[in-house]
N, C-alpha and C positions, 0 to 999 in steps of 0.2 A: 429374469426379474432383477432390476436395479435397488442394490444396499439402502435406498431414499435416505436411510438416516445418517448412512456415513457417505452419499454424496454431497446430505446439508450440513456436512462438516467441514468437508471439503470445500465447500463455498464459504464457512465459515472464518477457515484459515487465508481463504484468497484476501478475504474482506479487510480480515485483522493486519496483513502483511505490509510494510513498505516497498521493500524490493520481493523481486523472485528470480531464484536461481533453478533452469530449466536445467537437469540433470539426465541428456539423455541416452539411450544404448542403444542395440540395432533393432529392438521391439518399435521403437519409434516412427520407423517406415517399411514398417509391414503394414499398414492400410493407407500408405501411397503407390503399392503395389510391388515393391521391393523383394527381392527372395530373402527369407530368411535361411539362415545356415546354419540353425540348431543342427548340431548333429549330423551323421554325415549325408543319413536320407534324404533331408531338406537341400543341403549342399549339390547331390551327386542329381536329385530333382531338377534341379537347375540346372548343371552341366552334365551333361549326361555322358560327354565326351570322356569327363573328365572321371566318371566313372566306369566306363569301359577299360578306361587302364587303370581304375582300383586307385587314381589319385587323390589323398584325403587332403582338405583344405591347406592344413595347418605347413603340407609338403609346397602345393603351387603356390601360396599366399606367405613367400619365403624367398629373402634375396637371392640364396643358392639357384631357385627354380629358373631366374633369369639368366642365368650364367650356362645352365646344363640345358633348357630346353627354354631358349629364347621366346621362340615365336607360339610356345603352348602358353607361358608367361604374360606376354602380351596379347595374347587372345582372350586370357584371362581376364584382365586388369584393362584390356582397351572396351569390350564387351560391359565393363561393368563401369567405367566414364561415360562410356554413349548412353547407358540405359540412368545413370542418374543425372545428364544433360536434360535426357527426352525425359524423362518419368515428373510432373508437378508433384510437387509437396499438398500433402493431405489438407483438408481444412482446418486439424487442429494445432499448425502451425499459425494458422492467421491468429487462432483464438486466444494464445498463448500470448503473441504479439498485442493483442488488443489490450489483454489485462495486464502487462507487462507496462505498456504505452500511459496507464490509469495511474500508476506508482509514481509516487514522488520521488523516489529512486531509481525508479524502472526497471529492467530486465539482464540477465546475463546468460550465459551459455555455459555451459560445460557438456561435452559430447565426446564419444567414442566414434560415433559414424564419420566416415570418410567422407559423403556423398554431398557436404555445401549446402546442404538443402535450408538448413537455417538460414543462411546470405539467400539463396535461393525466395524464401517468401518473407524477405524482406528487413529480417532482424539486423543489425549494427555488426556488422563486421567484426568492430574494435571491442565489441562486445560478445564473443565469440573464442572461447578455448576448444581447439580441437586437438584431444590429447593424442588423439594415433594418428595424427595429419592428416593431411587430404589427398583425395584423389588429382584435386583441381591443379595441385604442386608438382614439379619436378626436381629429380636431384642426379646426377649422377651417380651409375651404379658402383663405380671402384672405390668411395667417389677421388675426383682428382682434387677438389676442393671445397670448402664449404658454401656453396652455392646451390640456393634451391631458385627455381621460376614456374612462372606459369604456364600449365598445358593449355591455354585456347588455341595454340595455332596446330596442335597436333588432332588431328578426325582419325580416327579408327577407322578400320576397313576390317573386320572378321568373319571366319566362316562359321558360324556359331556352331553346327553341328560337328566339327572339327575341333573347336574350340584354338582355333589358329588366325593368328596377326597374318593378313594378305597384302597390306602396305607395311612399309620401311616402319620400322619404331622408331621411339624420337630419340636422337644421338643430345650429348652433352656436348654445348656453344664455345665450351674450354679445349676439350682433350680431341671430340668426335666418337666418343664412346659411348656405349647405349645407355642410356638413362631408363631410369627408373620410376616408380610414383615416388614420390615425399610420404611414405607411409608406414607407421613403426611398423615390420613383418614376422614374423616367428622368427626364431634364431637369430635376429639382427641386431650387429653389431654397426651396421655402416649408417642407419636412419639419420639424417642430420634435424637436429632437433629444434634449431635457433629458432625456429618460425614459433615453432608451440610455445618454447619459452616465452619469447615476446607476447604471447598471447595471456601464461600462465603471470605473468606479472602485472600486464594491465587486469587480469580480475582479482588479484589479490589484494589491488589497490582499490579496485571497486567494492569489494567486501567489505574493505578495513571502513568502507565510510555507511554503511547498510547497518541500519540497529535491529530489523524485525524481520528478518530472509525468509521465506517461506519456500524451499528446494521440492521443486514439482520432477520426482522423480519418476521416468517414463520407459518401459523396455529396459531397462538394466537389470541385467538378472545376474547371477554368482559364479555363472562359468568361468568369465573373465571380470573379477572383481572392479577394475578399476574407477567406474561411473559409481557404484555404491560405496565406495572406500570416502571417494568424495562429497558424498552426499550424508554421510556420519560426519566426515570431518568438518562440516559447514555446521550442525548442529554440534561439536561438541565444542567447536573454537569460536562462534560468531552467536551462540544462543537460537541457530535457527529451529522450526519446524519442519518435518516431513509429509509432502503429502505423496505417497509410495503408489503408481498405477504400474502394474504385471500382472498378467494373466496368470500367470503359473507359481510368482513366487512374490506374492503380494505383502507378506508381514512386516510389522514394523517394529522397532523398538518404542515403547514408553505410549501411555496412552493417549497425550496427546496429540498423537500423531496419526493421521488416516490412512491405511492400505488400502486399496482397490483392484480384487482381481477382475481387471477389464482390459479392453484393448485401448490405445492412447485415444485413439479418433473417439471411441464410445463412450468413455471418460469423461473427456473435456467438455463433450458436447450434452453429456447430461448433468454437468455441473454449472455450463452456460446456461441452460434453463431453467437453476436454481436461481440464479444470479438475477436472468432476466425478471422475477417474477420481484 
Protein backbone atom coordinates (compact mmCIF):
# COMPACT_ATOMS: atom_id res chain seq x y z
CA UNK A 1 0.00 0.00 0.00
CA UNK A 2 1.42 3.35 -1.10
CA UNK A 3 2.02 6.40 1.81
CA UNK A 4 -0.82 8.54 -0.97
CA UNK A 5 -0.21 11.39 1.38
CA UNK A 6 3.32 11.59 1.55
CA UNK A 7 3.70 10.66 -2.16
CA UNK A 8 1.27 14.06 -2.64
CA UNK A 9 4.06 15.63 -0.88
CA UNK A 10 6.48 14.46 -2.69
CA UNK A 11 4.90 15.81 -5.79
CA UNK A 12 4.43 18.80 -3.92
CA UNK A 13 8.02 19.53 -3.47
CA UNK A 14 8.83 18.39 -7.21
CA UNK A 15 6.26 21.19 -8.11
CA UNK A 16 7.59 24.04 -5.69
CA UNK A 17 11.39 23.25 -6.78
CA UNK A 18 13.64 25.21 -9.42
CA UNK A 19 16.40 22.92 -9.81
CA UNK A 20 16.86 19.14 -8.60
CA UNK A 21 19.64 17.68 -7.24
CA UNK A 22 19.48 13.67 -7.87
CA UNK A 23 21.55 12.31 -5.02
CA UNK A 24 22.19 8.84 -5.70
CA UNK A 25 23.59 5.46 -3.98
CA UNK A 26 23.75 1.87 -5.15
CA UNK A 27 19.92 1.34 -4.25
CA UNK A 28 19.40 3.19 -7.27
CA UNK A 29 20.10 0.33 -9.71
CA UNK A 30 18.80 -2.45 -8.01
CA UNK A 31 15.50 -2.34 -10.36
CA UNK A 32 17.80 -2.04 -13.42
CA UNK A 33 18.74 -5.39 -12.37
CA UNK A 34 22.21 -4.72 -10.75
CA UNK A 35 23.35 -6.86 -7.77
CA UNK A 36 23.37 -5.31 -4.70
CA UNK A 37 26.26 -5.96 -2.19
CA UNK A 38 24.51 -5.13 1.07
CA UNK A 39 26.33 -7.26 3.08
CA UNK A 40 28.36 -10.04 2.19
CA UNK A 41 25.36 -12.62 1.34
CA UNK A 42 24.05 -10.21 -1.43
CA UNK A 43 27.82 -9.85 -2.47
CA UNK A 44 29.15 -13.74 -2.25
CA UNK A 45 25.25 -14.24 -4.16
CA UNK A 46 26.59 -12.72 -6.92
CA UNK A 47 30.04 -14.09 -6.94
CA UNK A 48 29.94 -17.18 -5.83
CA UNK A 49 33.50 -17.70 -6.72
CA UNK A 50 34.33 -15.33 -4.86
CA UNK A 51 32.85 -16.83 -1.94
CA UNK A 52 34.21 -20.09 -2.14
CA UNK A 53 37.46 -18.55 -1.20
CA UNK A 54 35.58 -16.58 1.70
CA UNK A 55 36.62 -13.24 -0.40
CA UNK A 56 34.77 -10.24 1.34
CA UNK A 57 34.28 -7.28 -1.06
CA UNK A 58 35.90 -4.58 0.82
CA UNK A 59 39.44 -7.29 0.29
CA UNK A 60 38.81 -7.67 -4.04
CA UNK A 61 37.31 -4.07 -4.41
CA UNK A 62 40.86 -2.94 -3.13
CA UNK A 63 43.98 -1.81 -5.17
CA UNK A 64 46.14 -4.44 -3.24
CA UNK A 65 43.77 -7.26 -4.84
CA UNK A 66 45.25 -6.19 -8.21
CA UNK A 67 48.62 -6.47 -7.36
CA UNK A 68 48.37 -9.97 -5.42
CA UNK A 69 45.68 -11.82 -7.50
CA UNK A 70 45.60 -9.85 -10.81
CA UNK A 71 43.41 -11.91 -12.98
CA UNK A 72 40.58 -12.65 -9.72
CA UNK A 73 40.74 -8.55 -9.72
CA UNK A 74 40.03 -8.20 -13.16
CA UNK A 75 37.57 -10.91 -13.36
CA UNK A 76 36.05 -8.90 -10.87
CA UNK A 77 35.85 -5.43 -12.01
CA UNK A 78 35.78 -6.68 -16.00
CA UNK A 79 32.42 -8.86 -15.08
CA UNK A 80 30.93 -5.88 -13.54
CA UNK A 81 31.97 -3.11 -16.83
CA UNK A 82 30.22 -5.80 -19.14
CA UNK A 83 27.16 -6.20 -16.97
CA UNK A 84 26.71 -2.35 -16.61
CA UNK A 85 27.55 -1.85 -20.59
CA UNK A 86 24.84 -4.65 -21.20
CA UNK A 87 22.26 -3.85 -18.26
CA UNK A 88 19.75 -0.55 -19.49
CA UNK A 89 18.98 1.94 -16.90
CA UNK A 90 15.46 1.39 -15.25
CA UNK A 91 12.70 3.79 -16.31
CA UNK A 92 13.06 6.06 -13.37
CA UNK A 93 16.11 7.49 -14.87
CA UNK A 94 14.14 8.80 -17.81
CA UNK A 95 11.49 10.10 -15.23
CA UNK A 96 14.04 11.91 -13.24
CA UNK A 97 15.43 13.35 -16.54
CA UNK A 98 12.00 14.58 -17.76
CA UNK A 99 11.25 16.67 -14.44
CA UNK A 100 14.68 17.64 -14.36
CA UNK A 101 14.40 18.82 -18.30
CA UNK A 102 10.77 21.08 -16.61
CA UNK A 103 13.15 23.30 -14.20
CA UNK A 104 14.26 26.41 -15.09
CA UNK A 105 17.47 25.44 -13.59
CA UNK A 106 17.22 21.86 -14.54
CA UNK A 107 19.04 18.93 -13.04
CA UNK A 108 22.30 17.73 -11.36
CA UNK A 109 23.97 14.55 -10.26
CA UNK A 110 25.68 13.54 -7.38
CA UNK A 111 26.27 9.70 -7.38
CA UNK A 112 28.40 6.96 -5.59
CA UNK A 113 27.63 4.34 -8.48
CA UNK A 114 30.32 3.56 -10.71
CA UNK A 115 28.08 2.13 -13.40
CA UNK A 116 27.58 5.67 -15.99
CA UNK A 117 24.14 4.79 -16.24
CA UNK A 118 23.10 8.50 -15.56
CA UNK A 119 25.22 9.40 -19.14
CA UNK A 120 23.78 6.17 -19.93
CA UNK A 121 19.81 7.36 -20.13
CA UNK A 122 20.73 10.52 -21.22
CA UNK A 123 21.47 13.13 -18.42
CA UNK A 124 24.52 15.91 -19.21
CA UNK A 125 27.47 14.60 -18.65
CA UNK A 126 28.81 18.03 -17.38
CA UNK A 127 26.09 17.61 -15.10
CA UNK A 128 27.30 14.78 -13.39
CA UNK A 129 29.49 14.18 -10.08
CA UNK A 130 30.62 10.89 -9.69
CA UNK A 131 32.30 10.89 -6.33
CA UNK A 132 34.03 7.19 -6.37
CA UNK A 133 34.57 7.48 -10.17
CA UNK A 134 33.86 5.29 -12.83
CA UNK A 135 34.03 2.24 -13.98
CA UNK A 136 34.03 3.73 -17.74
CA UNK A 137 37.75 5.43 -16.44
CA UNK A 138 41.18 4.16 -16.40
CA UNK A 139 44.20 4.96 -14.59
CA UNK A 140 47.30 3.36 -14.02
CA UNK A 141 47.73 0.99 -11.05
CA UNK A 142 51.45 2.25 -9.69
CA UNK A 143 50.14 4.89 -10.95
CA UNK A 144 53.26 6.27 -13.13
CA UNK A 145 51.45 9.57 -13.65
CA UNK A 146 48.46 11.48 -13.36
CA UNK A 147 46.58 10.16 -16.24
CA UNK A 148 43.24 8.83 -16.24
CA UNK A 149 41.36 7.51 -19.99
CA UNK A 150 38.78 5.85 -21.20
CA UNK A 151 38.01 2.01 -21.17
CA UNK A 152 35.85 1.64 -24.53
CA UNK A 153 38.50 -0.09 -26.35
CA UNK A 154 39.11 -2.72 -23.50
CA UNK A 155 36.01 -5.96 -23.80
CA UNK A 156 36.35 -8.36 -21.07
CA UNK A 157 36.49 -11.83 -21.69
CA UNK A 158 35.69 -13.70 -18.13
CA UNK A 159 35.06 -17.01 -16.73
CA UNK A 160 32.34 -15.90 -14.41
CA UNK A 161 32.14 -18.95 -12.48
CA UNK A 162 35.81 -18.68 -11.80
CA UNK A 163 35.54 -15.22 -11.39
CA UNK A 164 38.90 -14.77 -13.64
CA UNK A 165 40.01 -12.22 -16.49
CA UNK A 166 40.72 -14.74 -19.71
CA UNK A 167 41.94 -12.00 -21.97
CA UNK A 168 45.12 -9.63 -21.26
CA UNK A 169 43.87 -6.61 -18.82
CA UNK A 170 44.27 -3.22 -20.05
CA UNK A 171 48.11 -2.08 -19.51
CA UNK A 172 48.89 1.75 -19.02
CA UNK A 173 49.63 3.82 -22.73
CA UNK A 174 52.75 5.45 -20.42
CA UNK A 175 54.72 2.81 -18.43
CA UNK A 176 52.89 -0.66 -20.02
CA UNK A 177 51.77 -1.56 -16.59
CA UNK A 178 48.43 -3.02 -15.71
CA UNK A 179 45.95 -0.40 -15.23
CA UNK A 180 43.36 -0.27 -13.17
CA UNK A 181 39.56 1.22 -12.91
CA UNK A 182 39.59 5.14 -11.91
CA UNK A 183 37.74 3.93 -8.94
CA UNK A 184 38.15 5.36 -5.35
CA UNK A 185 38.70 1.42 -3.76
CA UNK A 186 39.04 0.45 0.12
CA UNK A 187 42.48 1.26 1.30
CA UNK A 188 43.39 3.46 -1.58
CA UNK A 189 45.76 5.73 -1.52
CA UNK A 190 46.83 5.75 -5.54
CA UNK A 191 42.86 6.74 -6.96
CA UNK A 192 43.60 9.70 -9.11
CA UNK A 193 40.98 12.03 -8.37
CA UNK A 194 41.23 15.07 -11.04
CA UNK A 195 38.32 13.77 -12.98
CA UNK A 196 35.74 13.93 -9.86
CA UNK A 197 37.18 17.13 -9.00
CA UNK A 198 36.45 18.66 -12.25
CA UNK A 199 33.18 17.29 -11.76
CA UNK A 200 32.84 18.44 -7.97
CA UNK A 201 33.52 22.23 -9.11
CA UNK A 202 31.26 22.47 -12.09
CA UNK A 203 28.21 21.48 -9.45
CA UNK A 204 29.32 23.82 -6.98
CA UNK A 205 29.08 26.32 -9.56
CA UNK A 206 25.65 25.05 -10.45
CA UNK A 207 24.48 25.17 -7.02
CA UNK A 208 25.79 28.57 -6.11
CA UNK A 209 23.20 29.79 -9.10
CA UNK A 210 19.95 27.37 -7.78
CA UNK A 211 17.76 29.30 -5.24
CA UNK A 212 14.95 26.34 -4.55
CA UNK A 213 16.99 22.60 -5.01
CA UNK A 214 14.81 20.05 -4.19
CA UNK A 215 17.75 16.76 -3.59
CA UNK A 216 15.73 13.60 -4.76
CA UNK A 217 17.67 11.26 -2.55
CA UNK A 218 17.68 7.57 -3.92
CA UNK A 219 19.41 4.28 -2.40
CA UNK A 220 21.79 5.88 -0.24
CA UNK A 221 21.81 4.45 2.81
CA UNK A 222 24.44 5.03 6.10
CA UNK A 223 26.76 2.23 5.51
CA UNK A 224 28.97 4.29 3.44
CA UNK A 225 27.78 7.82 4.32
CA UNK A 226 29.08 9.81 1.51
CA UNK A 227 25.70 10.36 -0.87
CA UNK A 228 23.79 11.53 2.47
CA UNK A 229 26.46 13.64 3.97
CA UNK A 230 25.73 15.36 0.69
CA UNK A 231 22.46 15.63 0.48
CA UNK A 232 22.37 17.46 4.39
CA UNK A 233 24.87 19.52 3.10
CA UNK A 234 22.80 20.96 0.03
CA UNK A 235 19.92 21.55 2.54
CA UNK A 236 21.91 23.17 5.11
CA UNK A 237 24.32 25.54 2.77
CA UNK A 238 21.78 26.21 -0.41
CA UNK A 239 18.27 26.15 1.71
CA UNK A 240 17.27 22.96 0.00
CA UNK A 241 14.62 20.24 0.62
CA UNK A 242 14.75 16.53 0.91
CA UNK A 243 12.78 14.18 -0.72
CA UNK A 244 14.52 10.83 0.97
CA UNK A 245 13.41 7.30 -1.24
CA UNK A 246 15.16 3.94 0.77
CA UNK A 247 13.52 1.00 1.40
CA UNK A 248 15.18 0.42 4.67
CA UNK A 249 16.38 3.58 6.01
CA UNK A 250 13.82 6.16 4.75
CA UNK A 251 13.90 9.07 7.75
CA UNK A 252 14.32 12.44 7.30
CA UNK A 253 15.33 15.37 9.27
CA UNK A 254 12.67 18.25 9.74
CA UNK A 255 9.30 17.99 8.50
CA UNK A 256 9.33 19.41 5.67
CA UNK A 257 10.94 17.17 4.20
CA UNK A 258 9.33 13.50 2.74
CA UNK A 259 10.93 9.95 3.42
CA UNK A 260 9.76 7.17 1.41
CA UNK A 261 10.53 3.54 2.24
CA UNK A 262 10.04 2.36 -1.31
CA UNK A 263 12.13 1.18 -4.06
CA UNK A 264 13.50 4.24 -6.63
CA UNK A 265 11.58 2.69 -9.84
CA UNK A 266 8.36 2.43 -7.48
CA UNK A 267 8.73 5.86 -6.18
CA UNK A 268 9.17 7.76 -8.97
CA UNK A 269 6.58 6.20 -10.79
CA UNK A 270 3.95 6.71 -8.22
CA UNK A 271 4.76 10.15 -7.76
CA UNK A 272 4.49 10.52 -11.84
CA UNK A 273 0.96 9.63 -11.37
CA UNK A 274 0.40 12.21 -8.88
CA UNK A 275 1.86 14.78 -11.16
CA UNK A 276 0.07 13.37 -14.11
CA UNK A 277 -3.29 13.93 -12.71
Amino acid sequence: MFPTHLIHHAAELIDQADSLVIAAGAGMGVDSGLPDFRGSEGFWKAYPALCQQAIPFYEIANPAAFRRHPQLAWGFYGHRLRLYRNTLPHAGFDILRRWGAAKTHGLNVYTSNVDGHFQQAGMQDTHIHECHGSIHYLQCLLPCRDSIWQADPFIPEVDEMQCQLLNAAPTCPHCGGMARPNILMFGDADWLEQRAQQQAALQANWLSRASRPLVIELGAGTAIPSVRNFSHRVMLEYGGRLLRINLRESQVPFAQNVGLAMGALEALTAIQAVLDH
